[in-house]
C-alpha positions in Angstrom: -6.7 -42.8 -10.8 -3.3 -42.0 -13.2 -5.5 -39.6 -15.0 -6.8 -37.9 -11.7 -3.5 -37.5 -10.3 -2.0 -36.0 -13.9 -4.9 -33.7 -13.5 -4.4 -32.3 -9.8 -0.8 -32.1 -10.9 -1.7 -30.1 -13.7 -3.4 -27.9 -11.6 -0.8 -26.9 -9.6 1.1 -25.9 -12.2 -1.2 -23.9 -13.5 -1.7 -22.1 -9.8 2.1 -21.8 -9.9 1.7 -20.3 -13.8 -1.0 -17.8 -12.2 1.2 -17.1 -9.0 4.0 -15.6 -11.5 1.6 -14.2 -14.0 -0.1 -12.2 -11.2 2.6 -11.4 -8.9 2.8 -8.2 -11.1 -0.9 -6.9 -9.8 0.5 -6.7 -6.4 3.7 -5.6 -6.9 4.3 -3.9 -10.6 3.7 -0.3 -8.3 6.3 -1.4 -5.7 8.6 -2.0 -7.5 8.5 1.0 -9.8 8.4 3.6 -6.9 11.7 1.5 -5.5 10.4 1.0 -1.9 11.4 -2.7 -2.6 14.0 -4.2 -4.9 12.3 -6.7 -7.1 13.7 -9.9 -5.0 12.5 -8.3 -1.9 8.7 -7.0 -3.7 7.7 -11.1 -4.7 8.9 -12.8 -1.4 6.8 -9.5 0.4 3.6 -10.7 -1.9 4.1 -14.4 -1.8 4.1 -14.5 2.3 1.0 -12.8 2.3 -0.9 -15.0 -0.9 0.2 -17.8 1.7 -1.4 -15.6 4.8 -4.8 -15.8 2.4 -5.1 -19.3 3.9 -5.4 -19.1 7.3 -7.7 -15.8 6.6 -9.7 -17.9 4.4 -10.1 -21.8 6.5 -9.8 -20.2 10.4 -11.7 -16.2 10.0 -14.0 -16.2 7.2 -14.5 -20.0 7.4 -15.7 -20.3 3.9 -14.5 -20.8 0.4 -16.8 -19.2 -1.4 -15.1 -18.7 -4.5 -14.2 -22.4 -4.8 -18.1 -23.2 -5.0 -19.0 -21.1 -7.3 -16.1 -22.1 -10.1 -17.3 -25.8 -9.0 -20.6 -25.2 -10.1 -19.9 -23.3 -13.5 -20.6 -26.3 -15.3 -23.5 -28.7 -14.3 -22.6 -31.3 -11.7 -23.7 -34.4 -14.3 -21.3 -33.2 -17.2 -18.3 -32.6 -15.5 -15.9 -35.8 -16.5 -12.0 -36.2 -16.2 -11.7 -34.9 -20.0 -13.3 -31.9 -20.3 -11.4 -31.0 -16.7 -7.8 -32.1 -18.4 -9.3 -29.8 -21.5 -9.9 -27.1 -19.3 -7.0 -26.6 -17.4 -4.3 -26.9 -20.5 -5.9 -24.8 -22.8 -6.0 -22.2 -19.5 -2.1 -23.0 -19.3 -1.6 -21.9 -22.4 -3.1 -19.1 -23.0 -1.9 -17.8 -19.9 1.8 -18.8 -20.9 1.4 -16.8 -24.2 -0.3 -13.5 -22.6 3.0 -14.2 -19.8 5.5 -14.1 -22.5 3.9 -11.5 -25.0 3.9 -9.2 -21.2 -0.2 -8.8 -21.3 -2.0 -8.6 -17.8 -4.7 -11.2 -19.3 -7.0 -13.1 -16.5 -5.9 -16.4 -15.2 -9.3 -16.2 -13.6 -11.2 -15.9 -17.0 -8.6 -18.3 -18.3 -9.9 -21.2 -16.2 -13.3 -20.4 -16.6 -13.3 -20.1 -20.4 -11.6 -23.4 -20.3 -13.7 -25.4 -18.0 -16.9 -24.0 -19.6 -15.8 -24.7 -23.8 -14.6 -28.2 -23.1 -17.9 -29.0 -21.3 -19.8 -27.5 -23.8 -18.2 -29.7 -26.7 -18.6 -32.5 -24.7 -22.3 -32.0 -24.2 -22.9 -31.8 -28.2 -21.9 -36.1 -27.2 -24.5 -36.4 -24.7 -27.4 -37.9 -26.0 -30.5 -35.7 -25.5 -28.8 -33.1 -25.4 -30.3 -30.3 -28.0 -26.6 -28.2 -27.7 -23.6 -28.4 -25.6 -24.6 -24.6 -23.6 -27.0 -27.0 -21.7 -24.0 -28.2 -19.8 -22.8 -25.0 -18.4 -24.6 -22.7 -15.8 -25.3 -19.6 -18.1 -26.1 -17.5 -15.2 -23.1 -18.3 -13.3 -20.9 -17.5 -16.1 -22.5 -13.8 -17.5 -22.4 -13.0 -13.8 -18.4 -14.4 -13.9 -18.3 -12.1 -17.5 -20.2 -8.8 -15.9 -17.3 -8.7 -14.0 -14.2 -8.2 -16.9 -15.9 -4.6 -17.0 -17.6 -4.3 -13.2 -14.3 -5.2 -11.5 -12.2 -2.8 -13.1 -14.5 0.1 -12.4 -15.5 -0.6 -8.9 -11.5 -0.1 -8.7 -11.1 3.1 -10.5 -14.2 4.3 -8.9 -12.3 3.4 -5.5 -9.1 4.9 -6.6 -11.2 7.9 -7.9 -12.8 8.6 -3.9 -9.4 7.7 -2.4 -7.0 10.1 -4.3 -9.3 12.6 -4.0 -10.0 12.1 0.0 -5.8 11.8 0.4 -5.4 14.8 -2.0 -7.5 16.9 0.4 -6.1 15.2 3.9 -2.6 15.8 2.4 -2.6 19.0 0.7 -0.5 21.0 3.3 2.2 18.1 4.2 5.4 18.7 3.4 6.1 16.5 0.0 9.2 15.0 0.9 8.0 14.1 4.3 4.6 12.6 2.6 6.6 10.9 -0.2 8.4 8.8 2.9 5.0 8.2 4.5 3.4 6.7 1.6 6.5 4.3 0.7 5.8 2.8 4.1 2.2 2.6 3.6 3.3 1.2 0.4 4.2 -2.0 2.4 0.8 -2.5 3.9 -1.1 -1.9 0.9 0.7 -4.0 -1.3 0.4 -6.8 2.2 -3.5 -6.0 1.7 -3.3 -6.7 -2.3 -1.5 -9.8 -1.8 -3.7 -11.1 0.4 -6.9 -10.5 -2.0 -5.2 -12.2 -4.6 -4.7 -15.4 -2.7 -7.9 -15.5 -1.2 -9.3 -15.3 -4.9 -7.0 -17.3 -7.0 -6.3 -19.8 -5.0 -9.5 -21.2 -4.8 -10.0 -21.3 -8.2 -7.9 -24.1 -8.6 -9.6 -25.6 -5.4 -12.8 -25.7 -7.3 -11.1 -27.1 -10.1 -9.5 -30.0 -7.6 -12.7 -30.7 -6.0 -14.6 -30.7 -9.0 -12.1 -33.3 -10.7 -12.3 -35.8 -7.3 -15.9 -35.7 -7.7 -16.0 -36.4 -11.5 -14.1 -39.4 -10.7 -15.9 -41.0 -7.8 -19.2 -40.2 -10.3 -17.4 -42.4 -12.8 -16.0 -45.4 -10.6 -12.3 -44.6 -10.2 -12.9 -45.5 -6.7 -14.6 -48.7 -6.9 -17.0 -47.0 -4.6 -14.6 -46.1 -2.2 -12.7 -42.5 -1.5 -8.8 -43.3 -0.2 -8.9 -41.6 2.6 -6.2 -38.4 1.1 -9.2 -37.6 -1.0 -12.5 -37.8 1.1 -14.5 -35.1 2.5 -18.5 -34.9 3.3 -20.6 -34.0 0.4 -18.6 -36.3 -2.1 -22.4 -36.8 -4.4 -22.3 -33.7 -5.3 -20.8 -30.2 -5.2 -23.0 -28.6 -2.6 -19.9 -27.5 -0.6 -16.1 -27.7 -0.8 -15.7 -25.9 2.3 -14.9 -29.7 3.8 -12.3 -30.6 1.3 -9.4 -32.6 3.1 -7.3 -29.5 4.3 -4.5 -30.6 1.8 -5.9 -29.4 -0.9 -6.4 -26.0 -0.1 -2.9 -25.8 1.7 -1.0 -26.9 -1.5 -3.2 -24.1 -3.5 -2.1 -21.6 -1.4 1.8 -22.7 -0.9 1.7 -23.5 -4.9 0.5 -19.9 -5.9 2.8 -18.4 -3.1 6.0 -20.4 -4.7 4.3 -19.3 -8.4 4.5 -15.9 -7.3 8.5 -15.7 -5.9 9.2 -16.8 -9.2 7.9 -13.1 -10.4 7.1 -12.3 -13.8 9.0 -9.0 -14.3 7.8 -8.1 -18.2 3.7 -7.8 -16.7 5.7 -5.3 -13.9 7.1 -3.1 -16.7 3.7 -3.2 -18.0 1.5 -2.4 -14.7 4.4 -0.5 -13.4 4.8 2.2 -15.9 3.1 1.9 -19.5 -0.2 2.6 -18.7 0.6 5.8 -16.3 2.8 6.9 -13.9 2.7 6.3 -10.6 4.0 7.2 -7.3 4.0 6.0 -3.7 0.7 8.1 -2.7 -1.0 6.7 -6.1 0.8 3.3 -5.4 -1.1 3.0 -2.1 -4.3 4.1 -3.4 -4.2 1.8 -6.6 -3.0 -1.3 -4.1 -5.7 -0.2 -1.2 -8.3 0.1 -3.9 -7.9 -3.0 -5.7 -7.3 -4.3 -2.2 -10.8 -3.4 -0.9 -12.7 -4.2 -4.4 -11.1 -8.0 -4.3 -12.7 -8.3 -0.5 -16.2 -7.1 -1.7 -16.0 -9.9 -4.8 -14.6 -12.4 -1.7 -18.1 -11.3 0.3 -20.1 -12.3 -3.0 -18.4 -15.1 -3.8 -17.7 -14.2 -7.5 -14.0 -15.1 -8.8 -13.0 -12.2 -10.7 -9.4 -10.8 -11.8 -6.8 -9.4 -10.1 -5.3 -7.9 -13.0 -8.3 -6.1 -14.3 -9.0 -5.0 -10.7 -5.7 -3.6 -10.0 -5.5 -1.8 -14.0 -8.9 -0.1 -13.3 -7.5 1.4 -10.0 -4.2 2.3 -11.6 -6.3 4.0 -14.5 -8.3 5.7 -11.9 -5.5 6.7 -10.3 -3.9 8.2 -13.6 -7.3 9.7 -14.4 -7.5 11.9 -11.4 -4.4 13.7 -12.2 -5.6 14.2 -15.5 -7.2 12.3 -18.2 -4.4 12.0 -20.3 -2.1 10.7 -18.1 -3.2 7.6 -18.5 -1.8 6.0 -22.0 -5.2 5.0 -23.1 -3.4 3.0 -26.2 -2.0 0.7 -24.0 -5.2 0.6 -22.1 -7.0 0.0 -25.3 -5.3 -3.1 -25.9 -5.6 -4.5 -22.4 -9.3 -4.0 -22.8 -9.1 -6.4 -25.7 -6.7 -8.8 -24.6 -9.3 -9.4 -21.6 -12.9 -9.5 -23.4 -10.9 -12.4 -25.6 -10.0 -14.3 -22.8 -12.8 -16.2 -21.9 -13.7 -17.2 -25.9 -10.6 -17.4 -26.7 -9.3 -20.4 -23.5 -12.9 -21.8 -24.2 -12.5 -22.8 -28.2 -9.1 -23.6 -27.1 -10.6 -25.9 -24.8 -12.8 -27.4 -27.3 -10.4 -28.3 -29.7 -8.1 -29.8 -27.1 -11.2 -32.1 -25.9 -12.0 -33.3 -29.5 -8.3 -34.1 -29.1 -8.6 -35.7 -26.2 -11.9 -37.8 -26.6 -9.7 -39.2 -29.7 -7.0 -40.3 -28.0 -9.0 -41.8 -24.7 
């Protein structure tokens, strides 16, 4: 039970860690065309991650994304361990991207993690040939296709929507238009904010309800659920839409607190380096990202914020001219995310060798 609880807890923190590393996707172009002061930019995004919830339990009425990052590995080799793996090596990783002021994917993060501890676990599991026959291959290159599909499906979106406002706008007088588009400002950013609860947050449901299910598999319980932790389905992870509404709740209110706490050197980052933008371009980057996190929500594939909102800003950039964009910068992004996933999941690896030593 101890080591259930330190893993729910460790959770949280790492939803809190990914509330303040992402707060930037949703408000980096906010804050740089001043319609809101910094303060005002992260309690604006934070109220609407929290919205995400009721969106998510009383309209769509489905957690999608919480299933699928439940089933990444197979249901018989998830344990405690290669969870606790998991989720620190994807705390620490994204605490190093954080402070080194890289847009890295907490998404991929988590995923990386929970997939490389379970496959160095399954090189323990007798009969096993290798540890990849733990993880859901498909799941994950379909998670994967996504570092570069994302991204574009937002600059292709930004692309069509600069173009369509270019045309709509191109006899408005510019002050007049300027003002409009900080006001609009506020809604897309609302709209951006809400995507990336809906998305993140249930990542670390999955993760939750994957860990409660590990340890009723393994006894913790003596057979029986207390009654915080039950829900239908408890066998095996079919569904998490019945989860105890707890859980969910304190994923949403955790990455909502995560993301008043800001994280103001991704903003410079997002904001500026990699092109600059304005309040019509803030709106289409926001409204594109926006709309390219609700299609991902519809398929039920957890992908990341931050590569969704770089590829609209690019596309953004792009449409004025191909070298506004600081491709450089870009460059490095690019790298930083395509090493996420390997590089959380032989962190993982190493931290469950670790682990199995010490348990």
């Amino acid at each position: 039970m101890t080591l259930l609880l330190v893993i729910i807890i460790l959770a949280l923190i790492f939803d809190f860690i990914n509330g303040f590393h992402d707060a930037a996707n949703s408000i980096a172009t906010i804050v740089t065309t001043k319609v809101l002061t910094p303060f005002q930019a992260v309690v604006w995004a934070a109220f609407f991650n929290f919205v995400a919830f009721f969106i998510a339990k009383h309209i769509i009425g489905d957690f999608g994304i919480a299933n699928t990052v439940a089933k990444t590995v197979i249901t018989e080799y998830i344990t405690l361990p290669v969870i606790l793996s998991g989720i620190i090596a994807a705390i620490i990783w994204n605490l190093l991207t954080w402070w080194l002021g890289i847009p890295s994917s907490s998404s991929h993060t988590l995923i990386g993690g929970f997939a490389g501890a379970a496959i160095m676990a399954g090189f323990f599991v007798p009969g096993l040939s290798n540890g990849f026959q733990t993880i859901h291959v498909a799941i994950i290159l379909k998670i994967a296709a996504f570092i570069v599909l994302a991204p574009l499906i937002g600059m292709i979106m930004a692309l069509i929507l600069s173009t369509l406002l270019h045309h709509i706008c191109r006899k408005a007088n510019p002050h007049k238009a300027d003002s409009w588009f900080k006001r609009l400002q506020l809604v897309s950013s609302a709209l951006f904010s809400v995507g990336h609860g809906l998305n993140d947050s249930q990542k670390v449901m999955g993760i939750i309800g994957a860990a409660v299910i590990a340890a009723g598999a393994a006894g913790y319980f003596d057979g029986e659920l207390p009654e915080w932790l039950v829900w239908t389905g408890l066998e095996r992870i079919n569904n998490l839409n019945d989860m105890p509404s707890w859980i969910p709740l304190t994923c949403f209110t955790v990455i909502a607190l995560g993301t008043m706490s800001g994280g103001w050197k991704i903003v410079k980052t997002m904001g500026s380096r990699i092109t600059r933008v304005t309040p019509v371009e803030g709106v289409v980057a926001e409204t594109a990202g926006a709309l390219t996190l609700f299609l991902t929500e519809i398929l039920k594939i957890p992908v990341s914020t931050t590569h969704t909102i770089t590829g609209a800003i690019i596309g953004v950039g792009a449409t004025k001219r191909l070298s506004a964009v600081r491709w450089g910068i870009t460059k490095n992004l690019l790298i930083a995310w395509i090493l996420t996933i390997p590089v959380s999941a032989v962190l993982a690896a190493g931290i469950f060798l670790l682990v199995k030593a010490i348990m």
